[in-house]
C-alpha positions in Angstrom: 0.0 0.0 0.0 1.3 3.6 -1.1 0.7 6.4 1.3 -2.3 8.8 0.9 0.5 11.7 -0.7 1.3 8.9 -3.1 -2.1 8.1 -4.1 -2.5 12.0 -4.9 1.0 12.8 -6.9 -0.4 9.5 -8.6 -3.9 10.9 -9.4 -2.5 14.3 -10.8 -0.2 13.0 -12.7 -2.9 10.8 -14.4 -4.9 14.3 -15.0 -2.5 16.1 -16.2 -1.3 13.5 -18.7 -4.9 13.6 -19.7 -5.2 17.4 -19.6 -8.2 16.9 -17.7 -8.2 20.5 -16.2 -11.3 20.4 -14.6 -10.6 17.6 -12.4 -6.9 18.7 -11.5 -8.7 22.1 -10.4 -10.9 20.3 -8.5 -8.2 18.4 -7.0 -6.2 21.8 -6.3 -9.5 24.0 -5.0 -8.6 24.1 -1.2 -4.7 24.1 -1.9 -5.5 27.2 -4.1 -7.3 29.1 -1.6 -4.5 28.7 1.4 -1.6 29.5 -1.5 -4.1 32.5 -2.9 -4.2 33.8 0.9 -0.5 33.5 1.2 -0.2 35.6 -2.1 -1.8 38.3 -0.9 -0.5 38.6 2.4 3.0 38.7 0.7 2.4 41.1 -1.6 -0.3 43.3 -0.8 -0.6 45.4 1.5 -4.0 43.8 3.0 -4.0 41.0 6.0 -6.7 38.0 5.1 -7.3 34.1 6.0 -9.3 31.8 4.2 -12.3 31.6 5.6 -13.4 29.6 8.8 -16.8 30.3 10.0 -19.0 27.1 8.5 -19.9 26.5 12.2 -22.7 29.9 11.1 -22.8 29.1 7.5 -22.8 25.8 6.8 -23.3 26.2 2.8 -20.1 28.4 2.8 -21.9 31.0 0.5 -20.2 33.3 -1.7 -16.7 33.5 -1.0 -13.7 31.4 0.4 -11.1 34.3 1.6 -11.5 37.5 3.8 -9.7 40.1 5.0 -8.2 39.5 8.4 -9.1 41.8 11.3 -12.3 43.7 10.0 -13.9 40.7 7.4 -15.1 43.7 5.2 -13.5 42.4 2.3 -14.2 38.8 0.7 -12.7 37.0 -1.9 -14.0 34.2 -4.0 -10.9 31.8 -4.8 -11.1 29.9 -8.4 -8.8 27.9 -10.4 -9.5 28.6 -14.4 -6.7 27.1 -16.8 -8.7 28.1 -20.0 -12.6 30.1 -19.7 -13.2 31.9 -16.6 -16.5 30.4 -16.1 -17.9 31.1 -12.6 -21.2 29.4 -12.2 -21.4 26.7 -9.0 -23.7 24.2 -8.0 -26.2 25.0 -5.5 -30.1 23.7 -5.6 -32.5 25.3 -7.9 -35.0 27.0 -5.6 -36.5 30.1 -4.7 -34.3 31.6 -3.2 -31.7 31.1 -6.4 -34.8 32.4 -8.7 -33.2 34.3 -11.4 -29.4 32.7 -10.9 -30.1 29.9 -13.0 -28.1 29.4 -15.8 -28.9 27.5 -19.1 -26.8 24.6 -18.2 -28.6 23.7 -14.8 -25.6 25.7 -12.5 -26.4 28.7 -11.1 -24.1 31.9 -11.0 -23.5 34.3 -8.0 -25.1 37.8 -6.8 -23.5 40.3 -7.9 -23.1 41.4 -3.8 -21.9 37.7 -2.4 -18.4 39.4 -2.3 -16.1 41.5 -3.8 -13.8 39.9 -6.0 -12.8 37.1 -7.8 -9.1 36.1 -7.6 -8.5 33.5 -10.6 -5.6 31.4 -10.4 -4.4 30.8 -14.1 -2.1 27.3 -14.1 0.6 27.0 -16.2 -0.5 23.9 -17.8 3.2 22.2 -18.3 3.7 22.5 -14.6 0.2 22.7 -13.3 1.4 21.7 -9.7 4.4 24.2 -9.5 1.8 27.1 -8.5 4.8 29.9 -8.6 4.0 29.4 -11.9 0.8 30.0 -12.0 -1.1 33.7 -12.6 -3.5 35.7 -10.3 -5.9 37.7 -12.0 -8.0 39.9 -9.8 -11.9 41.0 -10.8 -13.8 43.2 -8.8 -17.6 41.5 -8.6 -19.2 44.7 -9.8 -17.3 44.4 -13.3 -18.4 41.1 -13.9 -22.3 42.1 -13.6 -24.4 40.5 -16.7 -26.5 43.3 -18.4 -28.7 40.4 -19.6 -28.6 39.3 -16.0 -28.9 42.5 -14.0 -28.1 41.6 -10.4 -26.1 38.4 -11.2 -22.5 37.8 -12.2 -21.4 36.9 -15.7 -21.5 32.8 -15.7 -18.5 32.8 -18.6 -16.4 36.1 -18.1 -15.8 37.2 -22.0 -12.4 37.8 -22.5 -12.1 41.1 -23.3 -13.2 41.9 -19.9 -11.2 39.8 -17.7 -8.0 40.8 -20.2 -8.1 44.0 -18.6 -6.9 42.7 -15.0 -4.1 40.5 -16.4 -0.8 41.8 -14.8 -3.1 43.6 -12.1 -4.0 41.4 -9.4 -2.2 43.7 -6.6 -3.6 47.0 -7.6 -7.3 45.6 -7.9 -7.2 43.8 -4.7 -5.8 47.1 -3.3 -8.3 49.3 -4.9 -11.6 47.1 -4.0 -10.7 47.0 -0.1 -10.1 50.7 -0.2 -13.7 51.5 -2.0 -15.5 49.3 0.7 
């Protein structure tokens, strides 16, 4: 028997000789959000943790990251190596009326938190994450205008291509404006 770390290297190595890039994100989604955290406590100027209080929300709605001392800023963490799609599963219900999307997901509210921070693999080396590229998006430019209220569920590129190379400054910026 191989140890559980062996069982892992085993699996993403499997994915990413498949290029399966959905399921090595999966694989990667908690990882991202404690090395996203880390990222931004090195090289911004802002203090956060990823977030710990599913004792008072057990669905863990809307975000994954906060800021540290005063919680007024949250972060949603994602892993996107090509599209950045953001829907999520959650139940189809009242309360999600008019989040729906086409393909059965539902995307967020615009107000569930304040940015996005997309981690962008390199997809040679998907596990060395100093590889890897943070691109920053402030929720309120991602609102759908066919979708008033309610976040984009596949970010077109020419507006997330406007953060690349920005993820400091836009963190920055959004904490200050809250």
């Amino acid at each position: 028997m191989k140890t559980s770390e062996e069982y892992r290297a085993m699996t993403i190595a499997a994915l990413m000789k498949d290029k399966n890039w959905q399921d090595l994100g999966k694989c990667h989604a908690t990882a991202n959000e404690h090395w996203q955290s880390d990222w931004i406590n090195e090289n911004t100027s802002l203090k956060v943790k990823v977030r710990d209080d599913f004792d008072d929300d057990k669905d863990a709605g809307g975000y994954d990251i906060v800021s540290l001392d005063d919680k007024k800023m949250r972060i949603q963490a994602k892993i996107r190596a090509t599209n950045i799609y953001l829907e999520q599963t959650r139940r189809h219900s009242k309360k999600n009326k008019g989040a729906a999307s086409k393909n059965g997901h539902v995307v967020y509210r615009v107000g569930e938190m304040d940015v996005f921070l997309i981690s962008r693999p390199f997809l040679e080396e998907y596990s060395n994450m100093n590889k890897w590229e943070l691109i920053a998006l402030p929720a309120k430019a991602l609102e759908n205008p066919k979708n008033p209220g309610f976040i984009y569920n596949n970010v077109p590129k020419k507006i997330w291509k406007e953060y690349v190379g920005k993820a400091k400054e836009v963190l920055e910026e959004v904490y200050e404006s809250i």
